[in-house]
Every structure is written in structure tokens, then in C-alpha cells.
N, C-alpha and C positions, 0 to 999 in steps of 0.2 A: 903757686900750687896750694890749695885751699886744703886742709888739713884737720879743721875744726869737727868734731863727736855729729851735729847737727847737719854736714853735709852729705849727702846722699852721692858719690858718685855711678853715674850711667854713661854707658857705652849704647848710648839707644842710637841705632842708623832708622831713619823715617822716611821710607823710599816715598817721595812726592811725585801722582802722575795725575793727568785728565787731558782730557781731547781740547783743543783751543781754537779757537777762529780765527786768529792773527796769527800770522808766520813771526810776531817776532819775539815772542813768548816762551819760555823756555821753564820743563819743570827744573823746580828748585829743593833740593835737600834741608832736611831741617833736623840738626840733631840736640837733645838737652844734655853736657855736659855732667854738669853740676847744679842741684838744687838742695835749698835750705830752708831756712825761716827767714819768709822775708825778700830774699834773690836768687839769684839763677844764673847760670852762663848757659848760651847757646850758641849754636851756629850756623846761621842762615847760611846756605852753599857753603864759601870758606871765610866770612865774615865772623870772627868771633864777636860775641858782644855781651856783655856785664848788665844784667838786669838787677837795680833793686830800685826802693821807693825814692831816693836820695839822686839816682843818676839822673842825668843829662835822661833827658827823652829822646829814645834811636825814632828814625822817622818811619818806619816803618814796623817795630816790636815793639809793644809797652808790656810789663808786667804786669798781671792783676792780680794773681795770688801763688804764693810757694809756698810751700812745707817741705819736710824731708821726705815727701813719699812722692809728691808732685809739684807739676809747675803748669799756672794757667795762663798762656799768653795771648796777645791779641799781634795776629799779623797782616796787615793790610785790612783791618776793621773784621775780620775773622779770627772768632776765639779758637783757641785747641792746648786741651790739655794731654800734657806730655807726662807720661810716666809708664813703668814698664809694663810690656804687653801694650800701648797704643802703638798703632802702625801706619797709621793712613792721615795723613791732612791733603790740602792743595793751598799750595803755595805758589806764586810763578815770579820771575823776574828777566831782564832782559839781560845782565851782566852775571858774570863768577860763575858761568856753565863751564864746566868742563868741554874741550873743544876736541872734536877725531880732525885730525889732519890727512890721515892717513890710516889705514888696518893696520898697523905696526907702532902709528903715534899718535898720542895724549900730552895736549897742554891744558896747564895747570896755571893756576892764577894765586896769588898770595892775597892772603885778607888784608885785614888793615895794622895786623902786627908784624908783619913779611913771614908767615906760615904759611904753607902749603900742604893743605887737602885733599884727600880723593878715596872717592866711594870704593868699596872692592869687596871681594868674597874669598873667604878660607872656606873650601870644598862645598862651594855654592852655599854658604850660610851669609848674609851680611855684615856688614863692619865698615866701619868707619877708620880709613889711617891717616897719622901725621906723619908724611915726609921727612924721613931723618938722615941727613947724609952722616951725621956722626954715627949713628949708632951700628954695630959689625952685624946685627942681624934684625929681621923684623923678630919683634920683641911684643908680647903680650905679658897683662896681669895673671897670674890666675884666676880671678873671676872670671875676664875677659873669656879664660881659653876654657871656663868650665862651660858657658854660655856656648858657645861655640861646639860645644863635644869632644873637644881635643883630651886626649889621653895620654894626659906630659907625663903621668908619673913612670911610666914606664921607659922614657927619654934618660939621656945619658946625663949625671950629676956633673956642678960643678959651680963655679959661684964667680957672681958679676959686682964690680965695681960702680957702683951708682953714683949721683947726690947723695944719700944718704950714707954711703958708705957701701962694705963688701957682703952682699947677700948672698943667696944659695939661688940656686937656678935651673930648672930642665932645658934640654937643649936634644932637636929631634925633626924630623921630616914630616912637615905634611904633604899630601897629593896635589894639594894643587892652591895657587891662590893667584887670583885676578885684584886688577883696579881697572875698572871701568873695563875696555873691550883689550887689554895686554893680559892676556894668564899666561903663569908659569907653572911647569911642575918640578914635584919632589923637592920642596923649596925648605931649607932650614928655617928655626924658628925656634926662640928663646922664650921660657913663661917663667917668673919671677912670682915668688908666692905673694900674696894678696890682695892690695888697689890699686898697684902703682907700677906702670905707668897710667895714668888715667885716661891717654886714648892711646892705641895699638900704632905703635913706630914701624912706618916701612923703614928699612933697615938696609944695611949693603946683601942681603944675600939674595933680594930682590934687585935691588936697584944698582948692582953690580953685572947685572944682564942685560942693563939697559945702556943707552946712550942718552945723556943730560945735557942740555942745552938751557944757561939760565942769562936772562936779559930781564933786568930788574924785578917787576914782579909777576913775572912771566915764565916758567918752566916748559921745558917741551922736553917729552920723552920716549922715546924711540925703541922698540924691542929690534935687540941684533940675529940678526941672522948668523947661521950656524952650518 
């Protein structure tokens, strides 16, 4: 977890679409992390990946230029700079789509760190969550949830045991939050004051409604019926 005065963290979701000619084509998400002087972390679908001048070249993402306010990449010989308020690229790839099995389930694929990803909405706004089965609830920063419109402060006080130790915490219902086509409502939800966590943790008060099925790096997730 990157820490340093110079890095910028973003919670940017970059919904990627276009029409394509080939059935096997699949749009692909691209979100910027973190950017600095110099690097960048992103993540193509659920591909994390470490951009700076130094790294291994990804065969597909090269860095051309960062700062703390942005990052210019090149992906598949297409530049697109990311920074807040950009919305739109086209990106496509044939692997790490999200898959519908079924109207009630979603598999999930791990990157290349065994994390799992998926696109989703707090009251039809976008976001981006990490798959947390530790954590007791989906968990935002409060950046995150001011971005978002959420109105933790009025939320019940109380204070969470972190990595860093024991912080102060709101804790409170919103209407509704999806990932991909599974939405729930009236769903708990914890906002921690500041940057941290740096992407929005699905949490047990979602993913305690679900049914989890995990075979290596492969998740499948099931909404139960009631």
C-alpha cells in the first residue's frame, strides 16, 4: 500500500463499451489506481499491474507519462489518459470478463495476485470493489463515499480495527448496491474517514447473501433465494 505525499490515490471505474465485429471480443474495464511521479498502478479487467519506467514492459500497457494528477497510457498501441472526470476509452480483450452463468450468478476470475474484482453500483452510481471475504461489511473511504453521495455522517458511530490500528468509523444502510447483474437492498456499509481503504471492499454484508463457490482462480457467485 503506497503511502508516499506524491501519490494520488483514485477510485476511477471506466466503464469500456463499442460495437465489435467479432463474437469473441469482449469489452474490458480499466480502472487507475494509483498515480505519481513517474508510475502508476492500474487494472485492466482484474489484472493488477505496476507501471513505471524501470518495470518489466506488460505486453499489452506501457507507461508514457505520470504525475500526481494523471497517468498517460498506451493500451494495445491506443494512448488514453486517465485522471478524474475521464470516462470513456475502448479497450477490448478476450479473457478476465466477467461471466453471467445464470440471472442469479456471476463468475469472477482472479488477476495475477489471486484478487478478485467486479464492477458494481451504490445506488446506480459506479465503483469499483475488491472481494473481501475478511472483511464484516462492505467498507468504503470516505472519499470514496463522498464521491458517491453517501451521507455516513449521519450513520451510527463506532470504531474499526484496521492494519493501522483502531479508527473511528460510520456504519449505516444504503438502498441498494449491485456488482454486475446481482443487486441488493438495504445493504450495510462501513465509511472509515480518509484514503484508506484505497478500492471499496465487498464485505460479508453483501457477500453473506450470496453463495461462494471458489476453484482456484475462479469464483462463482450465486444470489440465494428467499
Amino acid at each position: 500500500m503506497l503511502r508516499t505525499k506524491c501519490l494520488a490515490i483514485f477510485s476511477l471505474a471506466i466503464a469500456l463499451s463499442s460495437a465489435l465485429s467479432t463474437s469473441n471480443s469482449a469489452a474490458e474495464s480499466l480502472q487507475l489506481i494509483v498515480t505519481g511521479e513517474d508510475r502508476a498502478i492500474v487494472l485492466l479487467g482484474t489484472e493488477r499491474i505496476i507501471l513505471t519506467p524501470s518495470a518489466d514492459r506488460h505486453p499489452r500497457v506501457t507507461l508514457i507519462e505520470a504525475t500526481s494528477d494523471a497517468a498517460i497510457v498506451e493500451v494495445d498501441g491506443k494512448r488514453v489518459t486517465l485522471s478524474p472526470g475521464n470516462d470513456t476509452a475502448a479497450v477490448f480483450a478476450e479473457q478476465y470478463e466477467p461471466a453471467e452463468t445464470g440471472d442469479e450468478t456471476l463468475t469472477l476470475w482472479a488477476d495475477s495476485t489471486g484478487f478478485f474484482y467486479a464492477n458494481g453500483r451504490v445506488n446506480n452510481r459506479p465503483i469499483r470493489f475488491l472481494v473481501d471475504t475478511g472483511a464484516n461489511t462492505v467498507t468504503f473511504s470516505s472519499r470514496q463515499a463522498d464521491g458517491l453521495g453517501l451521507d455516513y455522517e449521519k450513520g451510527e458511530s463506532g470504531y474499526a480495527s484496521t492494519a493501522s490500528g483502531v479508527t473511528p468509523m460510520k456504519t449505516f444502510k444504503v438502498n441498494e448496491i449491485s456488482i454486475e447483474h446481482i443487486k441488493l437492498y438495504n445493504v450495510r456499509v462501513t465509511v472509515i474517514p480518509g484514503a484508506f481503504p484505497d478500492i471499496p471492499l465487498l464485505g460479508g454484508t453483501f457477500l453473506n447473501k450470496l453463495n461462494m463457490v471458489r476453484e482456484g482462480n475462479k469464483m462463482e457467485l450465486t444470489k440465494r433465494g428467499y
